[in-house]
Backbone as CSV, one residue per row, in Angstrom:
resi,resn,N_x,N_y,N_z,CA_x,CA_y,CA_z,C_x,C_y,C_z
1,UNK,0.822,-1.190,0.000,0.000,0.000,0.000,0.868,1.258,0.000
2,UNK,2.041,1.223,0.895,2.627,2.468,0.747,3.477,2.755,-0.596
3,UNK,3.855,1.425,-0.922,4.516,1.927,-2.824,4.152,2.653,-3.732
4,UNK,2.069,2.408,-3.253,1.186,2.517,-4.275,0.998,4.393,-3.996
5,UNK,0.926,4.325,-2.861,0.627,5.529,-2.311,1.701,6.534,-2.842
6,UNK,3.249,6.173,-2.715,4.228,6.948,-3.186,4.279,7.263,-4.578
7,UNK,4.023,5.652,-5.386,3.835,6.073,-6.702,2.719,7.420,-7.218
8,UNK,1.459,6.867,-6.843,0.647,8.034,-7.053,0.837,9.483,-6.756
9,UNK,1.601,9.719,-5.753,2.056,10.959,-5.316,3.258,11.677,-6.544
10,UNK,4.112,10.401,-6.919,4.870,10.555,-7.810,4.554,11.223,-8.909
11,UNK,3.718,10.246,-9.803,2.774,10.558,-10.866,2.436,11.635,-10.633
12,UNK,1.267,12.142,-10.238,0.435,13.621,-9.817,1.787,14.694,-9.484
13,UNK,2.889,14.631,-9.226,3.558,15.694,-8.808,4.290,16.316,-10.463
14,UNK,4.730,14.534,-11.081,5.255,14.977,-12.398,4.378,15.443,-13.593
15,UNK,3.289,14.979,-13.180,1.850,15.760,-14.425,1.828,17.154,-14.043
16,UNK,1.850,17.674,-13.123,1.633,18.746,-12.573,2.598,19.738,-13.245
17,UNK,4.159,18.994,-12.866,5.102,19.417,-13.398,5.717,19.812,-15.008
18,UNK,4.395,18.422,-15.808,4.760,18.626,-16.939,4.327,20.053,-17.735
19,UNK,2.948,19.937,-16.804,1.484,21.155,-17.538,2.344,22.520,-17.305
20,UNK,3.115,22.718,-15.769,3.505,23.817,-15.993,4.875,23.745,-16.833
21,UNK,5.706,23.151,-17.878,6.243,23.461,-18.306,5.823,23.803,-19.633
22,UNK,4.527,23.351,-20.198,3.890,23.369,-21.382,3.196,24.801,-21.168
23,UNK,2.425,25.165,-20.344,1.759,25.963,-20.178,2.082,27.254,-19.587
24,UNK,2.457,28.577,-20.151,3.329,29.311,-19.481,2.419,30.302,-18.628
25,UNK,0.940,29.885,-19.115,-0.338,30.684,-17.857,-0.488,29.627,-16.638
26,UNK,0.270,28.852,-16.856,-0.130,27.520,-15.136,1.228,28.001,-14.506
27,UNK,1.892,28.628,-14.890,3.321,29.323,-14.593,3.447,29.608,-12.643
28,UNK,2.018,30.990,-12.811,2.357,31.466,-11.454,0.967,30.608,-10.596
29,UNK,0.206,29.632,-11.095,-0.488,29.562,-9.517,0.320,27.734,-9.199
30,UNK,1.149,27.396,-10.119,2.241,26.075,-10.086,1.858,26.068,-8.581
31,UNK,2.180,26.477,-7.395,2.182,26.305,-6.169,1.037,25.930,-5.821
32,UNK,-0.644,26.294,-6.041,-1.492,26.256,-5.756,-2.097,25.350,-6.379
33,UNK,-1.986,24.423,-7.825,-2.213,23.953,-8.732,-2.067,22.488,-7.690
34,UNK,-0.545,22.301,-7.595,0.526,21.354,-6.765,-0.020,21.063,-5.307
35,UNK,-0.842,22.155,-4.912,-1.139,21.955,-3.243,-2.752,21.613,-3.750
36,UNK,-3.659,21.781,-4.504,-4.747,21.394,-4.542,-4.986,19.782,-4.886
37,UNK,-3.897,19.269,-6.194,-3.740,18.065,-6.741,-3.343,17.063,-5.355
38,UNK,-2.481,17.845,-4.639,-1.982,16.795,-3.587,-2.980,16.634,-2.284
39,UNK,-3.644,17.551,-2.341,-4.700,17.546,-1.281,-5.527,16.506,-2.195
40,UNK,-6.013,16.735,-3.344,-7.404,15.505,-3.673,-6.328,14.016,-3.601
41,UNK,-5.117,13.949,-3.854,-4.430,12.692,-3.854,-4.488,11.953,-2.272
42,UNK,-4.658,12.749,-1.331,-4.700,12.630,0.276,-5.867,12.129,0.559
43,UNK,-7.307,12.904,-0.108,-8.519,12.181,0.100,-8.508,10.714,-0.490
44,UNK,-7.826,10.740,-1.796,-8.317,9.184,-2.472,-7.282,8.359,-1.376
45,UNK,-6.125,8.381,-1.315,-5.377,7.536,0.267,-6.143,7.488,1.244
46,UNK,-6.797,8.111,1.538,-7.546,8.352,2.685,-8.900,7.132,2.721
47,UNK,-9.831,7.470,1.405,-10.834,6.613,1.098,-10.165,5.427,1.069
48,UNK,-9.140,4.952,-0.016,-8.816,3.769,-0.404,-7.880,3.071,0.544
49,UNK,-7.525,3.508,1.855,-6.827,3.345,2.952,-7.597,2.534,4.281
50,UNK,-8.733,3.789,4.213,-9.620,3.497,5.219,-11.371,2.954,5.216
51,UNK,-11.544,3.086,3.624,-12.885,2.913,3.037,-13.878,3.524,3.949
52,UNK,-13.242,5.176,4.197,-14.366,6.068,4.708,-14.641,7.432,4.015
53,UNK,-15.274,8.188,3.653,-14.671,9.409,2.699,-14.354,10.772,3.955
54,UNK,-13.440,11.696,3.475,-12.528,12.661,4.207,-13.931,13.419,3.941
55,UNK,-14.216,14.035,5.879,-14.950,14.646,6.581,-14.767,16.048,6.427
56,UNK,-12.950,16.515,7.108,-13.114,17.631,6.734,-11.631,17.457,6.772
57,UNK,-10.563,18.800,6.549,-9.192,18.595,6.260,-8.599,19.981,6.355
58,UNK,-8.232,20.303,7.783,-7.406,21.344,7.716,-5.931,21.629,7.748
59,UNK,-5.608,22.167,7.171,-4.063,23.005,6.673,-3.578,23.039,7.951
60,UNK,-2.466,22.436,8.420,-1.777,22.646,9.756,-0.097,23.681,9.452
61,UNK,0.493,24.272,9.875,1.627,24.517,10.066,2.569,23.633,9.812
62,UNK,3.960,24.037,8.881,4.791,23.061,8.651,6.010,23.382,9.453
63,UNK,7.122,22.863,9.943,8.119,23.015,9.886,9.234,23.582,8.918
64,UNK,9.988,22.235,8.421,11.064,23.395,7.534,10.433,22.431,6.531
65,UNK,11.394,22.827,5.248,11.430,22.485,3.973,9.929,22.986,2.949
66,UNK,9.706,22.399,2.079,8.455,22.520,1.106,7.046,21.631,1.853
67,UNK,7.646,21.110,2.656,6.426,20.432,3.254,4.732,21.020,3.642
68,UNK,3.747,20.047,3.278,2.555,20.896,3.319,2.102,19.503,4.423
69,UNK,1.689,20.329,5.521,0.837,19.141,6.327,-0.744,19.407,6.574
70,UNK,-1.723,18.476,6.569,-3.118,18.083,7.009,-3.488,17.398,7.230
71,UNK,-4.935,17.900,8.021,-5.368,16.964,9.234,-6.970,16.372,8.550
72,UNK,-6.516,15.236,8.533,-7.741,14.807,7.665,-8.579,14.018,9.012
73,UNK,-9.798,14.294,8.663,-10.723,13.504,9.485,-12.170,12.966,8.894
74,UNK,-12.728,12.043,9.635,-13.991,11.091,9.959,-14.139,10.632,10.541
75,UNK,-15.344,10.926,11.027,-15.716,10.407,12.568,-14.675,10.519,13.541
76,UNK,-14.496,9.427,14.385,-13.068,8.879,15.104,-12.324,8.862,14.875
77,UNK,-11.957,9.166,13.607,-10.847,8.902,12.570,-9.986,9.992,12.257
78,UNK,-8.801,10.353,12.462,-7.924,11.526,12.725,-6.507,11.249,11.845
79,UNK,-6.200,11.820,10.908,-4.770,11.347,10.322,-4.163,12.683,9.967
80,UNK,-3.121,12.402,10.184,-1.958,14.089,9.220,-1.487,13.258,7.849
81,UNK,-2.203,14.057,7.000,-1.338,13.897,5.897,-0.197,14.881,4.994
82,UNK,0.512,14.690,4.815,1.994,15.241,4.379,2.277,15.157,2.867
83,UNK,2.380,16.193,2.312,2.468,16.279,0.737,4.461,17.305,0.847
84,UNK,5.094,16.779,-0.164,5.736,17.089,-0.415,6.615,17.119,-1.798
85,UNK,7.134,18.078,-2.875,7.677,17.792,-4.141,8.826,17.523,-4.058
86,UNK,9.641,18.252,-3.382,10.959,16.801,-3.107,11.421,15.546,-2.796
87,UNK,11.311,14.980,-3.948,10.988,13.260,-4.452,12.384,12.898,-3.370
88,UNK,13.722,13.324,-3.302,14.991,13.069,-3.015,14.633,13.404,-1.280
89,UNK,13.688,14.133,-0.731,13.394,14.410,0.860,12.274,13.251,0.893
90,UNK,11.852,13.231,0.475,10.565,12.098,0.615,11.052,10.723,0.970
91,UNK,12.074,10.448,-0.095,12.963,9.140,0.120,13.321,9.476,1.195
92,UNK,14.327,10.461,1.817,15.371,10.269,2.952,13.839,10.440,4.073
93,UNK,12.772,10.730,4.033,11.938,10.799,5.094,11.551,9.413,5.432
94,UNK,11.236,8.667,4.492,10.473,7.116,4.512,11.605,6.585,4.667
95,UNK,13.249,6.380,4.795,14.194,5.756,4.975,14.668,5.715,6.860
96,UNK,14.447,7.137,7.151,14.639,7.724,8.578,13.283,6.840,9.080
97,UNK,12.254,6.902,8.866,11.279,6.554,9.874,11.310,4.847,9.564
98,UNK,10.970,4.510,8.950,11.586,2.854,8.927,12.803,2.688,9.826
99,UNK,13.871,3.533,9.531,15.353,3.069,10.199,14.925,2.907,12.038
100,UNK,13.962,3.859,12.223,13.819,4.585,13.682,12.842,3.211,14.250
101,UNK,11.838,2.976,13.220,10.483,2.314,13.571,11.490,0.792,13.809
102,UNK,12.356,0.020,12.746,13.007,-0.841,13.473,14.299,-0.710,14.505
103,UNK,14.373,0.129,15.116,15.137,0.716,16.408,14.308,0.505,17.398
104,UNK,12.931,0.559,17.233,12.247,0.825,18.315,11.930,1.853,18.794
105,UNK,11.972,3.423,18.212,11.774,4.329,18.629,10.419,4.567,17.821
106,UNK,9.242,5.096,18.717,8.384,6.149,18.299,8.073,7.165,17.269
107,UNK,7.468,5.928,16.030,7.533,6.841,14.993,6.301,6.845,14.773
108,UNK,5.686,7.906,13.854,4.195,7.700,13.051,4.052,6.717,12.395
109,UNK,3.021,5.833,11.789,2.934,4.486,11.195,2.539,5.888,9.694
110,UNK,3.683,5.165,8.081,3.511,5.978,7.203,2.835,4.760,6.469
């Protein structure tokens, strides 16, 4: 599930990427284009994850880098989801939390 999940994120980041190189009016909202695509990519993970549909989903504060985080919910159901276009941070993120998760330290389940 998480391959599938990365791939798709993959895909959708490089379509995104392609339109704005074709398109020199997708130029300036590229940022907004990129944060809307990755938000509907979060709901379908979300549905096809949990087979519930996303309730509601607010924009949380990020730390450093390009990172976009949200808080997706239903019902009982509470998740942060994390969009990011640095394919090369994404790897070293899913490498660190695996490394940590078999250490035994306290990680988020990705």
């Amino acid at each position: 599930m998480q391959k599938i999940m990365r791939i798709k994120l993959n895909l959708g980041l490089a379509r995104i990427q392609k339109e704005a190189g074709e398109r020199r009016d997708f130029l300036p909202n590229k940022q907004k284009a990129a944060t809307v695509f990755m938000e509907d990519l979060l709901h379908e993970l979300f549905v096809t994850h949990f087979g519930e549909p996303v309730e509601a989903v607010t924009p949380l504060k990020g730390g450093g880098s390009d990172r976009k985080l949200f808080r997706l919910r239903h019902a009982q159901r509470s998740v942060i989801g994390v969009t990011n276009s640095d394919r090369q941070e994404n790897l070293a993120f899913l490498g660190f939390s695996k490394h940590f998760r078999r250490a035994g330290l306290p990680v988020p389940e990705i």
